[in-house]
C-alpha positions as CSV (number, residue, x, y, z in Angstrom):
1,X,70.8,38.9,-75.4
2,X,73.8,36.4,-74.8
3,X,77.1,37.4,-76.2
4,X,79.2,35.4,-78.9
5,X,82.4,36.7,-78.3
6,X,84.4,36.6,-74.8
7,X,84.6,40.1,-73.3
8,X,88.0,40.9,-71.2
9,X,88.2,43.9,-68.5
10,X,91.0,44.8,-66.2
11,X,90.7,45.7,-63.2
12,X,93.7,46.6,-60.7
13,X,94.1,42.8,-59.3
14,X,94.1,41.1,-62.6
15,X,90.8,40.7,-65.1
16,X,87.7,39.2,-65.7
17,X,86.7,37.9,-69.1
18,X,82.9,37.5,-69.4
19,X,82.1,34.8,-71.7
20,X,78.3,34.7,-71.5
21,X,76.1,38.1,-70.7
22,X,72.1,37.0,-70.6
23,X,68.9,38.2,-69.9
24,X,69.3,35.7,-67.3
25,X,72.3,34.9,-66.1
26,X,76.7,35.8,-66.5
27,X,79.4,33.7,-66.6
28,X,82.5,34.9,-66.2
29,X,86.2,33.8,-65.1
30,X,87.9,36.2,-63.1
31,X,91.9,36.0,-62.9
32,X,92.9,37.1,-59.8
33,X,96.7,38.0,-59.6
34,X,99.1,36.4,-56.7
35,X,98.8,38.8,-53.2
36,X,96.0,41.2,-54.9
37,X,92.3,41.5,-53.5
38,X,88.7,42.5,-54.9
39,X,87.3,44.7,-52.3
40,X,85.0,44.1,-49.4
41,X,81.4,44.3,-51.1
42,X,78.0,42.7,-51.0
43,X,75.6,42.6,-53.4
44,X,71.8,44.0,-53.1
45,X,70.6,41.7,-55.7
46,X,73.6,39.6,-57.1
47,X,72.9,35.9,-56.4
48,X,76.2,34.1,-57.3
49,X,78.9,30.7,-57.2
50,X,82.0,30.7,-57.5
51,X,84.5,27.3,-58.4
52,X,88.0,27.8,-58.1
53,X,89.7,26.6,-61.5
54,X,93.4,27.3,-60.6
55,X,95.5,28.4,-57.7
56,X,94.4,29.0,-54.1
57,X,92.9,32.3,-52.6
58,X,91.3,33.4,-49.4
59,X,87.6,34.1,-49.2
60,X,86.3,35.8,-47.1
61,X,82.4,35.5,-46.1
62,X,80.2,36.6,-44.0
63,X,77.8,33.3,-42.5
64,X,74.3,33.6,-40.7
65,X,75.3,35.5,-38.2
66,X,77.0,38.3,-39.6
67,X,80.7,37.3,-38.7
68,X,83.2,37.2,-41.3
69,X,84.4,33.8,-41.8
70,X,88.0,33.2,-44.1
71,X,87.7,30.0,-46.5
72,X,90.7,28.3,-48.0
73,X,89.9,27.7,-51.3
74,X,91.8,25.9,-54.3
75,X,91.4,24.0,-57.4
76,X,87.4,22.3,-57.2
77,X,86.3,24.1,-54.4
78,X,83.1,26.1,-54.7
79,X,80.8,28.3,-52.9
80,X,77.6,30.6,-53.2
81,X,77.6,34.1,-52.3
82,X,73.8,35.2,-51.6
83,X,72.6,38.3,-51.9
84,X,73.8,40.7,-48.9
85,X,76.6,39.1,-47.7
86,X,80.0,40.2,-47.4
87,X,82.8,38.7,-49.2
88,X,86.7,39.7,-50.5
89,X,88.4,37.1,-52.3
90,X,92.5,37.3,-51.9
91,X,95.0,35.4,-54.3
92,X,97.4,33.3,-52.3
93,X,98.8,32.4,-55.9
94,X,97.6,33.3,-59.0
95,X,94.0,32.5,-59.3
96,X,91.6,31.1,-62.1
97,X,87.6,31.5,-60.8
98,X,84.6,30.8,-62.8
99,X,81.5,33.1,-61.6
100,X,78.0,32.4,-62.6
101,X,75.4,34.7,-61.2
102,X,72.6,36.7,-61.9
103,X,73.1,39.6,-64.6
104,X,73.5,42.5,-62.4
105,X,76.6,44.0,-63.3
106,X,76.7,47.0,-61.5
107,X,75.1,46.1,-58.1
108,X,78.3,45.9,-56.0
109,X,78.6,48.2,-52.8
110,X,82.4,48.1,-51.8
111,X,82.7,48.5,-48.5
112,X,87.1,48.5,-48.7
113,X,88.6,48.5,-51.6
114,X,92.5,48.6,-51.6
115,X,92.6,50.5,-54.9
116,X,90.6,53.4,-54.3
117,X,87.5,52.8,-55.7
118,X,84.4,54.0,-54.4
């Protein structure tokens, strides 16, 4: 199933509006607002990329050997995020990404999360 119509959900740091939902795959843009942060998570099965659109943010990543590494992104830079690594991404300003990755939606283990969630 692929959706036809552009799907927008807040979230405490900003929103993400899905604009393609597959069997597949999902694309989606997540606006990250200025000083806010997703949480620390990895993904059991998630297999995704992310290209900065607008602004610049922190991510941080965890590389082969399990450290966490922090990558200054902006406008055209990208980067895949395999399955079981750590990440957070962190507006410095206010952030545009487009995320394409595989269609598992709820496979996200937060490991901090500023807001509270579990």
């Amino acid at each position: 199933m692929i959706t036809t119509e552009d799907t927008r959900v807040v979230k405490p740091w900003g929103y993400e509006l899905r604009w393609a939902i597959t069997d597949k795959y999902l694309g989606k843009v997540l606006h990250i607002n200025a000083g806010e942060a997703l949480s620390l998570q990895y993904h059991n099965r998630k297999d995704e990329s992310i290209l900065v659109l607008k602004g610049t943010m922190d991510l941080d990543l965890e590389d082969d050997d399990g450290a966490l590494s922090c990558h200054h992104l902006g406008p055209g830079d990208s980067r895949r995020i395999l399955p079981g690594r750590r990440h957070r991404m962190t507006a410095i300003e206010d952030c545009d990404v487009l995320e394409v990755s595989t269609p598992d939606l709820d496979d996200v283990v937060r490991l901090e999360d500023r807001y509270g969630r579990c």
